[in-house]
Backbone as JSON, one array per atom type, in Angstrom:
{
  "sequence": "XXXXXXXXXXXXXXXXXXXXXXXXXXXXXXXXXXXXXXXXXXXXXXXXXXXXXXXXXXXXXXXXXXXXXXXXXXXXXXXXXXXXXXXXXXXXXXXXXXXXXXXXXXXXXXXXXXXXXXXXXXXXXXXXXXXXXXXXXXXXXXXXXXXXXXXXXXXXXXXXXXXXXXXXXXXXXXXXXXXXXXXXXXXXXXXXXXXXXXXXXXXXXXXXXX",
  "N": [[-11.19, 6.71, -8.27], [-10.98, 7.47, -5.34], [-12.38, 5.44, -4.38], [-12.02, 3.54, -2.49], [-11.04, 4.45, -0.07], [-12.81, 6.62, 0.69], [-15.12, 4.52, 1.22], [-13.52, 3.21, 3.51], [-13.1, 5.39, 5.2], [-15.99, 6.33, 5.97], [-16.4, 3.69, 7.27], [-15.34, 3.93, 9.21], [-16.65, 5.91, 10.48], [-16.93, 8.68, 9.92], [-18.37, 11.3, 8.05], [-18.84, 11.6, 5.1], [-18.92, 13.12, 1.99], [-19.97, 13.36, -1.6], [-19.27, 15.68, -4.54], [-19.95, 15.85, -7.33], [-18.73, 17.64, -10.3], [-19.09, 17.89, -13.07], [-21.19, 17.24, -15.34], [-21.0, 15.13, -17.43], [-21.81, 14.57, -19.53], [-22.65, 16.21, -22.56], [-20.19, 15.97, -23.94], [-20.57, 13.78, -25.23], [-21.3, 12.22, -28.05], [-22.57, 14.13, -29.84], [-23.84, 15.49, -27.9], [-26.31, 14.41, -27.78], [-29.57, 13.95, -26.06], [-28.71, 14.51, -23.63], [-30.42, 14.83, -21.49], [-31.51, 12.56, -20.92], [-29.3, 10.93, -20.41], [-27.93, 11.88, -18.34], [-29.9, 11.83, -16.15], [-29.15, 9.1, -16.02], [-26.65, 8.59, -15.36], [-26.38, 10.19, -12.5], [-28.33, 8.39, -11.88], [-26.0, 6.63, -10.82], [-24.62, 7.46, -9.85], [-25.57, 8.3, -7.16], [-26.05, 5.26, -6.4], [-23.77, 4.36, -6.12], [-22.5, 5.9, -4.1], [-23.67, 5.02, -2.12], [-23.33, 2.7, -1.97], [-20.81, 2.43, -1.33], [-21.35, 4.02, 1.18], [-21.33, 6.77, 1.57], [-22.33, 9.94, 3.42], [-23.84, 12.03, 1.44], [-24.65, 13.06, -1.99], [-23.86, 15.2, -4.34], [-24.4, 17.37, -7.52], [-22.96, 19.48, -9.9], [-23.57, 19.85, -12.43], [-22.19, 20.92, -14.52], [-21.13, 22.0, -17.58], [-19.77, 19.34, -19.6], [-16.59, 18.56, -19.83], [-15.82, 20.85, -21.1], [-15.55, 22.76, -19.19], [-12.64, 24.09, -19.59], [-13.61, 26.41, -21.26], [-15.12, 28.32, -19.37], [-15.17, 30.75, -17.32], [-12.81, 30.76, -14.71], [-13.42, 31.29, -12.55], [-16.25, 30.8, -12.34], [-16.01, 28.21, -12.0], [-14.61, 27.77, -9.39], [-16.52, 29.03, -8.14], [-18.61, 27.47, -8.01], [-17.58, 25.01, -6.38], [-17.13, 26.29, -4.23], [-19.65, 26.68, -2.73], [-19.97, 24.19, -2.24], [-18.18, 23.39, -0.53], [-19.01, 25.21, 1.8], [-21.08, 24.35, 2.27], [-20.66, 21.63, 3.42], [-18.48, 21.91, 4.68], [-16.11, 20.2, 5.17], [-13.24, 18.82, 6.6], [-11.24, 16.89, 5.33], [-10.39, 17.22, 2.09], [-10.5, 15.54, -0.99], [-9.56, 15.28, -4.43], [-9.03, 15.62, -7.88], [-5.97, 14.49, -9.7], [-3.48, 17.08, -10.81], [-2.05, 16.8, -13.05], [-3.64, 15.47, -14.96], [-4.59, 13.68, -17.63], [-7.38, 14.69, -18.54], [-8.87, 17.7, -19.2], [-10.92, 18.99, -17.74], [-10.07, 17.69, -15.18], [-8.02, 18.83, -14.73], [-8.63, 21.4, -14.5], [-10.56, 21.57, -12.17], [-8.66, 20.4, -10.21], [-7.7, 22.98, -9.67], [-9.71, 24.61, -9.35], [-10.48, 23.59, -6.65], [-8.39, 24.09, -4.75], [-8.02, 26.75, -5.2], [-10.67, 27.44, -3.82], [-10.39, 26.42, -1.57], [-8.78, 27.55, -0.15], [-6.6, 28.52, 2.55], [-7.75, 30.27, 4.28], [-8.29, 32.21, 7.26], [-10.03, 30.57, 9.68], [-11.14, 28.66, 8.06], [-12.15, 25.28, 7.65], [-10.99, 23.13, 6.46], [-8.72, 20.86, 6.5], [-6.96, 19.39, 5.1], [-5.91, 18.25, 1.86], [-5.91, 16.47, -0.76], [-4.72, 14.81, -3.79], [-6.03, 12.6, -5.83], [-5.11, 9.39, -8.35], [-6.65, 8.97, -11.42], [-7.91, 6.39, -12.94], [-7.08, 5.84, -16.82], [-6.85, 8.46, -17.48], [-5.27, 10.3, -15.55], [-2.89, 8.14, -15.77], [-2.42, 8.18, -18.79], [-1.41, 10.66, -19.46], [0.88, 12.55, -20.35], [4.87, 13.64, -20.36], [4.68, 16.35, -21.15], [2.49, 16.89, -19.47], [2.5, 18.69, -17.16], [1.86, 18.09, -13.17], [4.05, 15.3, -12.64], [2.64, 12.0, -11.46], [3.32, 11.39, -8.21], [2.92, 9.54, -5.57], [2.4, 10.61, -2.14], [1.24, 10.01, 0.06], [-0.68, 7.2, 1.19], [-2.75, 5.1, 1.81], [-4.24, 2.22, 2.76], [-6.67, -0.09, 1.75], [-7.22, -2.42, 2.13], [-9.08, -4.02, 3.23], [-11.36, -2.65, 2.11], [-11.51, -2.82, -0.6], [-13.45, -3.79, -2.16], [-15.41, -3.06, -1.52], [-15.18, -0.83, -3.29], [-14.83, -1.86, -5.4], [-17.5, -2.92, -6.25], [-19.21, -0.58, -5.95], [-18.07, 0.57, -8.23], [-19.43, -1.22, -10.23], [-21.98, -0.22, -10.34], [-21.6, 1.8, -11.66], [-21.24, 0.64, -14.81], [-21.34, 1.04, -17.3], [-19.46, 3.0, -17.98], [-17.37, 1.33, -17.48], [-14.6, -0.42, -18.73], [-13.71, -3.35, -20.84], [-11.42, -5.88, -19.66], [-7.89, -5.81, -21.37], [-8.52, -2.71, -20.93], [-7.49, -0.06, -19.45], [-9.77, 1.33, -17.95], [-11.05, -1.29, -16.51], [-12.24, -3.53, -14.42], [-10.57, -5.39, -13.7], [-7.66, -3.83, -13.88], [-8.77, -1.83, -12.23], [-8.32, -3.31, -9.74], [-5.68, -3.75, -9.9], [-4.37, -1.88, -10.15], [-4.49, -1.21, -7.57], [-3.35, -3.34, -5.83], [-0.45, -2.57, -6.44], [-0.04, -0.78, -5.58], [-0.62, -0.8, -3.16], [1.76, -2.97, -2.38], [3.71, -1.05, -2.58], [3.97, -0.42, 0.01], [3.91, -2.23, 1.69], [1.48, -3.44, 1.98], [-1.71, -5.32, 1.12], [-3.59, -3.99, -0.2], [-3.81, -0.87, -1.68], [-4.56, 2.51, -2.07], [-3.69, 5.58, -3.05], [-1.85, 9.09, -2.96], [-0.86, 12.13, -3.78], [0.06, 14.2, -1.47], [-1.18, 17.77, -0.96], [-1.74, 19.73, 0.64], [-1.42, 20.02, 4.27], [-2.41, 20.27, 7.58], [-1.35, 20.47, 10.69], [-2.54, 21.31, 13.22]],
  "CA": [[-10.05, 7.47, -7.74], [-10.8, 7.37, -3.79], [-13.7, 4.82, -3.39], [-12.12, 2.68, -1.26], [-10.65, 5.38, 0.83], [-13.89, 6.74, 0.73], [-15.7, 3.26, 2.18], [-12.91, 3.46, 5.09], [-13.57, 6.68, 6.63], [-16.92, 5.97, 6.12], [-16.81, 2.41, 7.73], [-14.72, 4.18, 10.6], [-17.95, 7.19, 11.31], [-16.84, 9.87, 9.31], [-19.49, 12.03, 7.32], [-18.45, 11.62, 3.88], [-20.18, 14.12, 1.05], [-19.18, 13.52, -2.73], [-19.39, 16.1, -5.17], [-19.5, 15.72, -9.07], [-18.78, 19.08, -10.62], [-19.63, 18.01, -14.4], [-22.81, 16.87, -15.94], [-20.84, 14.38, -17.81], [-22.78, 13.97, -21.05], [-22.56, 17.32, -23.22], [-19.16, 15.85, -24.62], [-20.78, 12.39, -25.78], [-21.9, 11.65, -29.22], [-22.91, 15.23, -30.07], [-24.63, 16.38, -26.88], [-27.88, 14.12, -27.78], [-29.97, 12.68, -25.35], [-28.47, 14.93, -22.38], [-31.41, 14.93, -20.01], [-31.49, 10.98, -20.39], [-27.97, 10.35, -20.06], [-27.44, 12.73, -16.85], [-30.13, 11.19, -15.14], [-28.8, 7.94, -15.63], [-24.97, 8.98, -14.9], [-26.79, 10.38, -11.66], [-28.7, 7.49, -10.47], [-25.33, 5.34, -11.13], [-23.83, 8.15, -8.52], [-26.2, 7.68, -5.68], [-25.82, 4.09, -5.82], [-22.32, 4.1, -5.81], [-22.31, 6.7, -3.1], [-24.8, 4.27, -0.81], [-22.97, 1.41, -1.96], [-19.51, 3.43, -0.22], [-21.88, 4.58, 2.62], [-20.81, 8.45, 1.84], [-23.31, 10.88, 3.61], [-24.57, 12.56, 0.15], [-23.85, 13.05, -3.2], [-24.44, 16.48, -5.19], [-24.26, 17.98, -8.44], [-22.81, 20.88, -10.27], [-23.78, 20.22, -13.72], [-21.42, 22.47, -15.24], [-20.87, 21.14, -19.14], [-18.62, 18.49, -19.69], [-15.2, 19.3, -21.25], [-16.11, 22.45, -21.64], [-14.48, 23.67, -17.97], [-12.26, 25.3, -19.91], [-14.43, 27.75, -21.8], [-15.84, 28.75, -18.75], [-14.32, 31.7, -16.27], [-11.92, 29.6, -13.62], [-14.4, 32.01, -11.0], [-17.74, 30.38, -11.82], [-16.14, 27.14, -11.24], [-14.49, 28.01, -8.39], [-17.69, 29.4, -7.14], [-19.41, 25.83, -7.69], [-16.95, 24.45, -5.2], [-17.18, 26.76, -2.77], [-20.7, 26.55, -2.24], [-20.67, 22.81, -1.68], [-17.61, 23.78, 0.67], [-19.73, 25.96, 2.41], [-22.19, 23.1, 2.95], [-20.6, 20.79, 3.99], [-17.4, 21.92, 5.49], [-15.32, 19.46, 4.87], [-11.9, 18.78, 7.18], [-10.35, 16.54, 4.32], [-10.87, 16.92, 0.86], [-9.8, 14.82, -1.81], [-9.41, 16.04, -5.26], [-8.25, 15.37, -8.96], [-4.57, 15.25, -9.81], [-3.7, 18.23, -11.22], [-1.25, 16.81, -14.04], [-4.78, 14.45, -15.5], [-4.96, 14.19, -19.93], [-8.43, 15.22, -18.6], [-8.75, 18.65, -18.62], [-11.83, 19.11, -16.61], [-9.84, 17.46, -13.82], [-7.14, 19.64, -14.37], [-9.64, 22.51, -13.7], [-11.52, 20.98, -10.87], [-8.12, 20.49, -8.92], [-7.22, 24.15, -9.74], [-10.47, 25.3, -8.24], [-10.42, 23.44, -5.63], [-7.14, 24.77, -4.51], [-8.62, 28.39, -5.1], [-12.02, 27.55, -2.62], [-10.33, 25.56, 0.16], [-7.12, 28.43, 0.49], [-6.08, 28.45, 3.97], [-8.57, 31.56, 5.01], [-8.77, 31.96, 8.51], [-11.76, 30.22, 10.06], [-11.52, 27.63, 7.07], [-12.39, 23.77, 8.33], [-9.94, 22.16, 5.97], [-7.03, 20.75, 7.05], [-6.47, 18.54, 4.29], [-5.95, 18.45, 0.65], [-5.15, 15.1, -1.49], [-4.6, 14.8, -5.2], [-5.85, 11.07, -6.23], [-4.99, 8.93, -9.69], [-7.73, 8.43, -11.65], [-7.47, 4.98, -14.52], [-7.48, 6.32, -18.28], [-6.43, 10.12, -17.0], [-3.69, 10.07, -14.76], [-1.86, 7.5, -16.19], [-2.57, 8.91, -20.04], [-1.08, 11.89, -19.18], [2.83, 12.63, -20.99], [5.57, 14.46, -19.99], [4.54, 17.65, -21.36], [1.49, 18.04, -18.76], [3.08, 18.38, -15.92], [3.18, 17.57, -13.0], [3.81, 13.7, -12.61], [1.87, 11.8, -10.22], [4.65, 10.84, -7.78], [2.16, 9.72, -4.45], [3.43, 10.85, -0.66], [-0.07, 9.94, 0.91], [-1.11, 6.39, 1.21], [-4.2, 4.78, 2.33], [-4.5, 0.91, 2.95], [-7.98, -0.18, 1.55], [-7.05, -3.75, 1.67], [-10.47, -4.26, 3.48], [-12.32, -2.01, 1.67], [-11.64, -2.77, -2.26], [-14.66, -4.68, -2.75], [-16.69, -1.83, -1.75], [-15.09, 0.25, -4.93], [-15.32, -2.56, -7.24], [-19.24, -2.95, -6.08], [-19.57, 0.91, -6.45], [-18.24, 0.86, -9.88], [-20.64, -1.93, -10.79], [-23.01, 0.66, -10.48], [-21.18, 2.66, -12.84], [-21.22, -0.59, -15.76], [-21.56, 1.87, -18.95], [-18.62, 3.54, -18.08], [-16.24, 0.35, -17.44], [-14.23, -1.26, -20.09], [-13.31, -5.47, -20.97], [-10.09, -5.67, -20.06], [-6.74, -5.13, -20.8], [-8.44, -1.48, -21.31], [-7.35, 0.83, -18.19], [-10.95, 1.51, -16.73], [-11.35, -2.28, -15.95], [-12.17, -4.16, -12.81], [-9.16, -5.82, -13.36], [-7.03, -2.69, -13.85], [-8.1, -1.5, -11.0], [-7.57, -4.41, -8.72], [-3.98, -4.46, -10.2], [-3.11, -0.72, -9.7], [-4.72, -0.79, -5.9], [-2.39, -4.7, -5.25], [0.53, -2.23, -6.53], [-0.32, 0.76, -4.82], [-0.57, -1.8, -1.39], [2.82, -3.25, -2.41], [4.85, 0.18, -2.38], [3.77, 0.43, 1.48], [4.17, -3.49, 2.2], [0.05, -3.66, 2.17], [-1.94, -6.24, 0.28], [-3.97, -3.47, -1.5], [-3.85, 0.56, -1.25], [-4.76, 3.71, -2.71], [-2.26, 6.57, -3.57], [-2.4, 10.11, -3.0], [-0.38, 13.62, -3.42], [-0.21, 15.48, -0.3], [-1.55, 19.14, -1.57], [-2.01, 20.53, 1.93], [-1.63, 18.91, 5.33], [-2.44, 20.95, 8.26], [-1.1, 20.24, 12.12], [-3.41, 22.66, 14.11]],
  "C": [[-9.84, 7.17, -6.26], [-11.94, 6.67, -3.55], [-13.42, 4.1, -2.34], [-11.87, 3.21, -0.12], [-11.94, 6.12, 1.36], [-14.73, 5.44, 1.86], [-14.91, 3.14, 3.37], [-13.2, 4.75, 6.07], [-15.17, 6.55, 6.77], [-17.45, 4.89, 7.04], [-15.92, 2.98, 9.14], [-15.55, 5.46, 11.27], [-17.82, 8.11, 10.63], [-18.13, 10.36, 8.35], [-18.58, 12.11, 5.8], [-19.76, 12.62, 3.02], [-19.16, 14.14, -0.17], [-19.74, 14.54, -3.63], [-18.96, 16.04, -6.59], [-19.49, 17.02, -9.6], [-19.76, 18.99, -11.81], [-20.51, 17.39, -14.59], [-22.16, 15.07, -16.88], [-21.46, 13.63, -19.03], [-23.02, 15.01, -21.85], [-21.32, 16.71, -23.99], [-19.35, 14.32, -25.33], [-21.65, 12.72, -27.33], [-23.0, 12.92, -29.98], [-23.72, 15.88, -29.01], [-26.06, 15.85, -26.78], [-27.91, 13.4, -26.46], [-29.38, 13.11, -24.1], [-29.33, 14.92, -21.25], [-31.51, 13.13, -19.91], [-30.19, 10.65, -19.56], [-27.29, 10.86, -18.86], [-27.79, 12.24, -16.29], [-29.64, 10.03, -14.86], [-27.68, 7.9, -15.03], [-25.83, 9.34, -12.95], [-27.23, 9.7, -10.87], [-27.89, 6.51, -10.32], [-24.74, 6.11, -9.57], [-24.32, 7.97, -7.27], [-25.66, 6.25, -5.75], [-24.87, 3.83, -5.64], [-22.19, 4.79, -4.38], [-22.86, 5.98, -1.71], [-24.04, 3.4, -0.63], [-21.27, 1.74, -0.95], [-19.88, 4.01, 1.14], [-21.07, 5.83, 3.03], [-22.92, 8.59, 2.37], [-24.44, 11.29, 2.63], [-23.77, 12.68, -0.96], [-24.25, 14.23, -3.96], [-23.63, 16.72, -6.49], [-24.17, 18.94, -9.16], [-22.97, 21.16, -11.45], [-23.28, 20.55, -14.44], [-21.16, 21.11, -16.5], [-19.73, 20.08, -18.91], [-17.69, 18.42, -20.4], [-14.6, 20.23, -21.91], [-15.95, 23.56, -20.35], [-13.71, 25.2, -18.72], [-12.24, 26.42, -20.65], [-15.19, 28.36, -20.78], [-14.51, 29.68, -18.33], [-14.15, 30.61, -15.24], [-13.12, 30.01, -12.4], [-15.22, 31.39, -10.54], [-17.33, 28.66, -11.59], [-15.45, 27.23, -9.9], [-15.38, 27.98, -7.12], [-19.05, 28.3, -6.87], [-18.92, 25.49, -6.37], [-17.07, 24.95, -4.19], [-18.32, 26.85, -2.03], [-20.98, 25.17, -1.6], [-19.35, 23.02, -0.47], [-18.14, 24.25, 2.22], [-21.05, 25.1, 3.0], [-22.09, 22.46, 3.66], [-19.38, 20.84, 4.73], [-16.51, 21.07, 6.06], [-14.01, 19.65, 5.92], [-10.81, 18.47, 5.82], [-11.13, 17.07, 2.84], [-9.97, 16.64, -0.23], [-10.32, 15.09, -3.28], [-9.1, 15.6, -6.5], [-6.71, 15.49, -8.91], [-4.54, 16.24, -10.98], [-2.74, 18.43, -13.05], [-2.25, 15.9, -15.12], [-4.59, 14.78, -16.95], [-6.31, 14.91, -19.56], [-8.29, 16.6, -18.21], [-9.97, 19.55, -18.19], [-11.01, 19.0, -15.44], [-8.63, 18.33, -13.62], [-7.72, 21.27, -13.76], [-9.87, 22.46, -12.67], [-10.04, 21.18, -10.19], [-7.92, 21.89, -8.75], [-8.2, 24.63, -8.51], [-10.54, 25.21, -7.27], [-9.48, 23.73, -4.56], [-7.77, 25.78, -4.12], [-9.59, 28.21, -3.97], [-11.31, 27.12, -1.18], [-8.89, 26.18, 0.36], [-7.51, 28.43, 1.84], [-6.77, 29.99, 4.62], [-8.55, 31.44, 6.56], [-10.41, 31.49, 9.31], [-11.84, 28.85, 9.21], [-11.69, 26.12, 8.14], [-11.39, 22.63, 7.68], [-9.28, 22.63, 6.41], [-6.31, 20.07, 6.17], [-6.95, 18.66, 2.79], [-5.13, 17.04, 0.04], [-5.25, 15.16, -2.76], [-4.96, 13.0, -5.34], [-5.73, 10.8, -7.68], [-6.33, 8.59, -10.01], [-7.41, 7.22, -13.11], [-8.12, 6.02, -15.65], [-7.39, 7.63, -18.35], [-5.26, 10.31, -16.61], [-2.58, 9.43, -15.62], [-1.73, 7.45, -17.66], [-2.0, 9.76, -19.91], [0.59, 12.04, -19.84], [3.22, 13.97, -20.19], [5.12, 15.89, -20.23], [3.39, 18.13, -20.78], [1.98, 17.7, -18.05], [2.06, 18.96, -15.0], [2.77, 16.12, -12.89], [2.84, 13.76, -11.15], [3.05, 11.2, -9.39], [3.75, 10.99, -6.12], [3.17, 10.08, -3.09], [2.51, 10.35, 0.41], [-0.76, 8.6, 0.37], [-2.25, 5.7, 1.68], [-4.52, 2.96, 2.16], [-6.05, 0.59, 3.15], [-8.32, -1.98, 1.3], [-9.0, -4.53, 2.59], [-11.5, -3.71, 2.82], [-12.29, -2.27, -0.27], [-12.67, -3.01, -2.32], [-15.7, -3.65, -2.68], [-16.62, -1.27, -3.05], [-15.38, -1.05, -5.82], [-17.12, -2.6, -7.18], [-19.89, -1.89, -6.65], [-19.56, 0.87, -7.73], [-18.61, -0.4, -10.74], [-21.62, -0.9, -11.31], [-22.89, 1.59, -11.8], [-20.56, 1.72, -14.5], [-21.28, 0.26, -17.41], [-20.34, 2.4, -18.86], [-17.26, 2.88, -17.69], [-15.98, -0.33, -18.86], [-13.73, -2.33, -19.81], [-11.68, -4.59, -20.86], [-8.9, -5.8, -21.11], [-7.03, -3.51, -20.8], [-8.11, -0.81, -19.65], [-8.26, 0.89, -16.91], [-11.85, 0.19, -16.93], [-11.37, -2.7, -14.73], [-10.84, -4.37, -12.24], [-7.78, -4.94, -13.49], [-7.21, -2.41, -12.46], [-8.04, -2.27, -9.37], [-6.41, -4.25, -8.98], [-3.24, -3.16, -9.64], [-3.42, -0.71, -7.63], [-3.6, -1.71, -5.05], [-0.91, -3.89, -5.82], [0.97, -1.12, -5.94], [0.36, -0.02, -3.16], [1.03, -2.49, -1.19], [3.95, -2.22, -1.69], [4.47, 0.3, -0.5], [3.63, -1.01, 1.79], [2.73, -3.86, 2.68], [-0.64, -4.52, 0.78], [-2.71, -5.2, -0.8], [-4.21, -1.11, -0.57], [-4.43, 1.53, -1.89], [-3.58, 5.16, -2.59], [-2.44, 7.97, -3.55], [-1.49, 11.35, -3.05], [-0.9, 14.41, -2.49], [-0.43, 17.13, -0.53], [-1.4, 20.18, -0.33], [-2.08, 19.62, 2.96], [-1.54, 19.55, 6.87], [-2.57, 20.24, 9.89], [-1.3, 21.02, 12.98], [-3.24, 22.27, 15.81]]
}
């Protein structure tokens, strides 16, 4: 979604901190084999996270897919604790119109934790595309992805494709969506719309001029 954007603020000093909400393996192949398949999903996340040169990387476990049998509160109240950690200026987010509807959760909450309270540290809120979600998505979940917030990563791709090396179980041969070559093609079209050789794409959610 945002690795390369990610590897730029990173490669320009920023304190980066990624958070995974879901466990990511409760919705596979009947739920077997969850304590293997987490840790491994987990040590694919550090290395991606090193390989992006974010700060840290944490985990919220919460079931996978299964967001929305939970109360919106207790995920809410995931987010706001790693909020509360790490106090974030920007934070970058799911779009909120995703076929996935975990990520349609996740942006919700995140909305709900990072409201405009007085005292809060965010100033920023981004919606990013994610391949095989986003662009799966039909008219009837609204809303479209229609970006306003750009990000020129034409130096930084190689970091995300490196990163999601790391993540090799969960890439597909192309022409499938969540390919290399997918997403080289949407980032060289992303970079186009803004006269840049390669970009990343983002819905402006919140954008605060303090």
């Amino acid at each position: 979604m945002c690795g390369a954007t990610i590897a730029r603020h990173a490669r320009n000093g920023d304190k980066v901190h990624i958070f995974i909400v879901a466990e990511g393996m409760t919705a596979r192949d009947g739920g077997e084999n969850v304590a293997d398949g987490r840790e491994l999903l987990q040590s694919a996340a550090r290395k991606a996270a090193s390989v992006l040169g974010a700060a840290s990387v944490d985990f919220g476990s919460l079931p996978d897919q299964k967001l929305d049998a939970m109360p919106l509160l207790d995920v809410v109240k995931t987010v706001e604790r790693i909020l509360e950690k790490t106090k974030p200026q920007i934070v970058y987010t799911h779009h909120g119109g995703d076929l996935n509807k975990d990520h349609r959760i996740v942006h919700q909450a995140v909305l709900t934790a990072a409201r405009p309270l007085p005292g809060s540290p965010v100033q920023a809120i981004y919606a990013g595309e994610t391949l095989s979600s986003t662009e799966y998505s039909t008219a009837g979940t609204p809303p479209p992805f229609l970006p306003s917030h750009y990000v020129d990563v034409t130096a930084h791709l190689q970091q995300k494709l490196d990163a999601l090396a790391a993540y090799e179980m969960e890439m597909r041969p192309f022409p499938h969506a969540r390919s290399f070559e997918a997403v080289e093609a949407l980032a060289t079209t992303r970079g186009a719309q803004i006269g840049r050789h390669r970009a990343e794409a983002f819905i402006t959610l919140r954008n605060i001029w303090a």
